[in-house]
C-alpha positions as CSV (number, residue, x, y, z in Angstrom):
1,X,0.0,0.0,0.0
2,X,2.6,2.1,0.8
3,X,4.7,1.2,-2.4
4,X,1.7,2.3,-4.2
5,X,0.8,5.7,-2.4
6,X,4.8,6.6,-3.4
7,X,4.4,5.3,-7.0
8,X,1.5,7.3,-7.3
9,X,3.3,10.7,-6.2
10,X,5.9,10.5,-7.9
11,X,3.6,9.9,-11.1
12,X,2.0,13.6,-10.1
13,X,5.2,15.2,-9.7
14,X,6.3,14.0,-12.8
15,X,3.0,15.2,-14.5
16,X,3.4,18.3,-12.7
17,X,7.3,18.8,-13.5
18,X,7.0,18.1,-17.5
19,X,3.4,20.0,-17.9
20,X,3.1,21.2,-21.5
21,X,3.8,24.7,-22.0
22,X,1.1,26.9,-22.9
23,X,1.6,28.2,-26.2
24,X,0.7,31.7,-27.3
25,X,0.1,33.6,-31.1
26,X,2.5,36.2,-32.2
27,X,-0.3,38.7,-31.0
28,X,-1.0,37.5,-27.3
29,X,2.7,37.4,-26.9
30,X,2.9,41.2,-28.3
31,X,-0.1,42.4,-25.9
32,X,2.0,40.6,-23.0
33,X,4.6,41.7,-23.5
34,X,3.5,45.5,-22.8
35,X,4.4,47.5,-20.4
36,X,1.8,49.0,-18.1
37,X,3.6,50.1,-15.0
38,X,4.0,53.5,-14.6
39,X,7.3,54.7,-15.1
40,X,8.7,55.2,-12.0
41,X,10.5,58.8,-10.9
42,X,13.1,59.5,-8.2
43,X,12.8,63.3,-8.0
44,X,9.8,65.8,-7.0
45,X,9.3,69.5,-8.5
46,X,9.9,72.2,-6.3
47,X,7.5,74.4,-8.8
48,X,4.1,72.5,-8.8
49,X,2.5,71.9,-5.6
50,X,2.6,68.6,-3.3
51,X,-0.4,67.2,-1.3
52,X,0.3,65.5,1.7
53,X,-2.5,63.7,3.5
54,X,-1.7,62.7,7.0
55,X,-3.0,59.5,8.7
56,X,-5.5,61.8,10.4
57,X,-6.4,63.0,7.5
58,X,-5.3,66.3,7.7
59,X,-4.3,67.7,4.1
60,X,-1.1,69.7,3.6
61,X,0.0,71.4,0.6
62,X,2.9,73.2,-0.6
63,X,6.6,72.4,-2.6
64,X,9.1,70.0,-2.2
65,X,12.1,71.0,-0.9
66,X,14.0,68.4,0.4
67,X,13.7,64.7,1.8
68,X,15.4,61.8,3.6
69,X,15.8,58.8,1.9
70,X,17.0,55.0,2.8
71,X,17.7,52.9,-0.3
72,X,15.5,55.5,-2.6
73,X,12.7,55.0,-0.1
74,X,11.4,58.1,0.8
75,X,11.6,58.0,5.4
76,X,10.9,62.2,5.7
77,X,9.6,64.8,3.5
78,X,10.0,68.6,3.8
79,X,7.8,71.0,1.8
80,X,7.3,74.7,1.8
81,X,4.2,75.6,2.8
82,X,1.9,77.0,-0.2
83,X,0.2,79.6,2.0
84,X,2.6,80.9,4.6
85,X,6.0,79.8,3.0
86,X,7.3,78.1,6.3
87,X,8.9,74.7,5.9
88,X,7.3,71.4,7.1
89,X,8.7,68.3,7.3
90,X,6.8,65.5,7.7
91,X,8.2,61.4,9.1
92,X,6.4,58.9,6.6
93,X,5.7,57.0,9.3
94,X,2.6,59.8,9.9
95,X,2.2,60.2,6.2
96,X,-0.9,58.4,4.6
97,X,-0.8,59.3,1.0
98,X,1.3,62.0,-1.2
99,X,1.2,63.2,-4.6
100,X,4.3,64.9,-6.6
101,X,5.3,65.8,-9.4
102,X,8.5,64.8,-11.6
103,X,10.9,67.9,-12.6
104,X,11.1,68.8,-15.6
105,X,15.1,67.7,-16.0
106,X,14.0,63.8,-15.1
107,X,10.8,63.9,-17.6
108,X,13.8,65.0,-19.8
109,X,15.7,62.0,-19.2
110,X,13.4,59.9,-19.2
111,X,11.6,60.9,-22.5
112,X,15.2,60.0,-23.9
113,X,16.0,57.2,-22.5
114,X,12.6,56.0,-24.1
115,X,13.7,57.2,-27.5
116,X,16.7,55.6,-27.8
117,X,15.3,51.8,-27.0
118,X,13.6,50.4,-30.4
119,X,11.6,48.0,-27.6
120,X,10.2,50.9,-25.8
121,X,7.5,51.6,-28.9
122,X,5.9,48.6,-29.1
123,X,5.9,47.9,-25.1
124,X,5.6,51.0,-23.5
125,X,3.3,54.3,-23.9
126,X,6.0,57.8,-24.0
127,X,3.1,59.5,-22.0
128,X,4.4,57.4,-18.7
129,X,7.6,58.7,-19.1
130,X,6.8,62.3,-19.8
131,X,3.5,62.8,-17.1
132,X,2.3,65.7,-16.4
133,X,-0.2,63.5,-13.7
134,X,0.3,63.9,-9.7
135,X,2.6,61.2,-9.2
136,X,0.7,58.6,-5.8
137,X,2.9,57.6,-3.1
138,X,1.6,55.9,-0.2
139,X,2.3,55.0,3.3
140,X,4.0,51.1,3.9
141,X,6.0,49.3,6.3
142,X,8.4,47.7,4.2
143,X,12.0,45.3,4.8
144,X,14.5,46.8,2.5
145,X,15.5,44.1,0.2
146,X,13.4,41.7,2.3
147,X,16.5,42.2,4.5
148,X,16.8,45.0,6.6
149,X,14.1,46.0,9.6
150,X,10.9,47.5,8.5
151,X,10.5,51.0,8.6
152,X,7.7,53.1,7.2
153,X,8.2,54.5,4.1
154,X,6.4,56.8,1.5
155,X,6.5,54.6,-2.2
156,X,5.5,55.3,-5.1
157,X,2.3,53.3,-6.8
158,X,3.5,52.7,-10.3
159,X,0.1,50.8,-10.7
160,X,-2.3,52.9,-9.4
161,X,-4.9,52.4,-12.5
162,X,-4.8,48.4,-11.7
163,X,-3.8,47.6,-7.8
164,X,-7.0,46.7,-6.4
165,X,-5.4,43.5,-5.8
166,X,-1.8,44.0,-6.0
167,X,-0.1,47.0,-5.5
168,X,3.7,47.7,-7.0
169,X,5.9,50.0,-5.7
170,X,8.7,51.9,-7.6
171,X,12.3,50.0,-6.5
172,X,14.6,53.6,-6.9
173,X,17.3,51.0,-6.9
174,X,16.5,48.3,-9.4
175,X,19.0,47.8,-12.3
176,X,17.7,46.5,-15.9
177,X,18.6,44.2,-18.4
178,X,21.3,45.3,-20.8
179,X,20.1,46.9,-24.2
180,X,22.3,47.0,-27.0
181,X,22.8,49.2,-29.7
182,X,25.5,50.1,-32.9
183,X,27.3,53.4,-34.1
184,X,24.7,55.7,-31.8
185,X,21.4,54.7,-33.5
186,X,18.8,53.2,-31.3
187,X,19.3,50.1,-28.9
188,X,17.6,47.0,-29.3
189,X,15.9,45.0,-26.3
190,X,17.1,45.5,-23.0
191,X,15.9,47.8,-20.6
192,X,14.0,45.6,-18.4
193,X,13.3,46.4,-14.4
194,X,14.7,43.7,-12.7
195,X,12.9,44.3,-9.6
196,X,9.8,46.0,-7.4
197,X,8.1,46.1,-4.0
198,X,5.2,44.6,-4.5
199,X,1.9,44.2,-2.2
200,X,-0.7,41.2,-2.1
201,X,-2.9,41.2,0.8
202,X,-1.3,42.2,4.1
203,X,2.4,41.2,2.6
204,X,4.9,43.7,1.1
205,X,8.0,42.3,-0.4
206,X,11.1,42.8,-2.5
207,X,10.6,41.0,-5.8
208,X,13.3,40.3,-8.1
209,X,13.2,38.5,-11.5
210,X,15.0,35.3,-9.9
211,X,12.7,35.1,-7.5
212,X,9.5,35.7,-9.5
213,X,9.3,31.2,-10.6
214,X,9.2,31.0,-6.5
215,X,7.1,33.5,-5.9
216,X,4.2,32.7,-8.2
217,X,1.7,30.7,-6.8
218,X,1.6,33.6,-3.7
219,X,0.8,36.4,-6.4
220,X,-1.8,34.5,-8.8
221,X,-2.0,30.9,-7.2
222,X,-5.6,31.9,-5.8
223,X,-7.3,31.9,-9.3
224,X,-7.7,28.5,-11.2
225,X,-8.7,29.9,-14.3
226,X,-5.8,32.3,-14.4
227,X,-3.1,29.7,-13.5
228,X,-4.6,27.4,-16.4
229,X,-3.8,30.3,-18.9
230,X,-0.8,31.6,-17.8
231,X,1.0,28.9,-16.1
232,X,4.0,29.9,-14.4
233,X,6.0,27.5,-17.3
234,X,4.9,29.9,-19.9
235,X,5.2,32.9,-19.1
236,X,8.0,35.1,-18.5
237,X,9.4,38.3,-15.6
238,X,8.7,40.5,-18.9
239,X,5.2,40.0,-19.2
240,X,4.8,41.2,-15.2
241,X,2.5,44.5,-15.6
242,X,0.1,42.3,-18.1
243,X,0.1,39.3,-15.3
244,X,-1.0,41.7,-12.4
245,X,-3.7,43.5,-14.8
246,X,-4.7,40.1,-16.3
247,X,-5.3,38.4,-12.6
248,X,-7.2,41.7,-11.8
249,X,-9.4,42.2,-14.7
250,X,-10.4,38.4,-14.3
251,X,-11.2,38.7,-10.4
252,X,-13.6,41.0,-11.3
253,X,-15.1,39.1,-13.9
């Protein structure tokens, strides 16, 4: 009996192990393989005016002059008042929810950064890099890396049309994938985040692409119908953004 029980799950870890990839068109892979993250900014403009809602819900408002920082994590904001000119600085740690804007120098960099990577027009929209829009940060208590002690920290929401389910957080400190281009003309692939804080329920961690295999079952393992059609042996770290809108848009439905 015994014998039999271990035949019997080693026959379903087989199964499991050499499961048949899913196999996609030319045009699914295309619409996965956008990018719908908003692009993510490490700077705030000292000419437009910040909100800052506290966690009693008082509202604040005024321009960013300065704040501390651990790891691009945003631990203290100061702002100048937009009424009476007097600085304020506010811990993050009493901070609900902020919006900024980019300067005009990093919308400058990034619109030309997007230019010069041939991948960026068929996976990404040049409006995220460019915005005009209030940028959302919110309040989290996060382990840097998934290493160091948790702290609260403001972050941004580079997800904020889609993150009913799963928030991700702007990682000021991710590298990419290398890009590659010849005698100055545009670069070809490349220039892929490698990692994010990312939110599911009551749990904020540090994703990387090395980890994301190991992690998949705790971001989309709760819907059957999305693990049949994007099994975690088909899909790649590239198609992220379209996962976490894919498993939202079907929750709903």
């Amino acid at each position: 009996m015994k014998l039999k029980t271990l035949l019997l799950a080693v026959c379903v870890a087989s199964t499991t192990a050499f499961a048949q990839k899913v196999k996609y068109s030319k045009e699914e892979r295309k619409e996965m393989n956008r990018y719908l993250f908003n692009e993510g900014f490490d700077t705030a403009s000292d000419k437009k005016v910040s909100t800052i809602i506290l966690k009693d819900n008082t509202e604040h408002q005024g321009y960013s002059k300065s704040w501390e920082k651990q790891r691009g994590q945003i631990l203290s904001i100061t702002i100048e008042d937009v009424d009476t000119g007097k600085p304020m600085k506010f811990a993050a740690a009493d901070i609900a929810e902020m919006y900024l804007y980019a300067t005009e120098r990093e919308k400058s960099m990034k619109a030309g950064k997007f230019i010069s990577n041939m991948r960026n027009y068929s996976t990404k929209k040049y409006s995220k890099s460019v915005t005009n829009d209030a940028i959302p940060y919110e309040n989290q208590i996060v382990s840097l890396k998934n290493k160091k002690e948790p702290k609260a920290f403001l972050m941004q929401v580079i997800n904020p049309e889609f993150n009913e389910l799963i928030t991700v957080y702007h990682d000021p400190f991710a590298s990419e994938t290398i890009s590659t281009g010849f005698g100055g003309a545009p670069a070809f692939g490349g220039g892929v985040i490698k990692s994010y804080y990312v939110k599911k329920g009551e749990k904020v961690m540090w994703l990387h692409k090395d980890d994301f295999e190991d992690n998949y079952d705790f971001l989309f393992g709760d819907n059957a119908e999305f693990m049949k059609k994007y099994p975690k042996n088909s899909v790649e770290w590239d198609y992220l953004s379209f996962l976490i809108y894919q498993y939202t848009e079907m929750n709903h439905g």
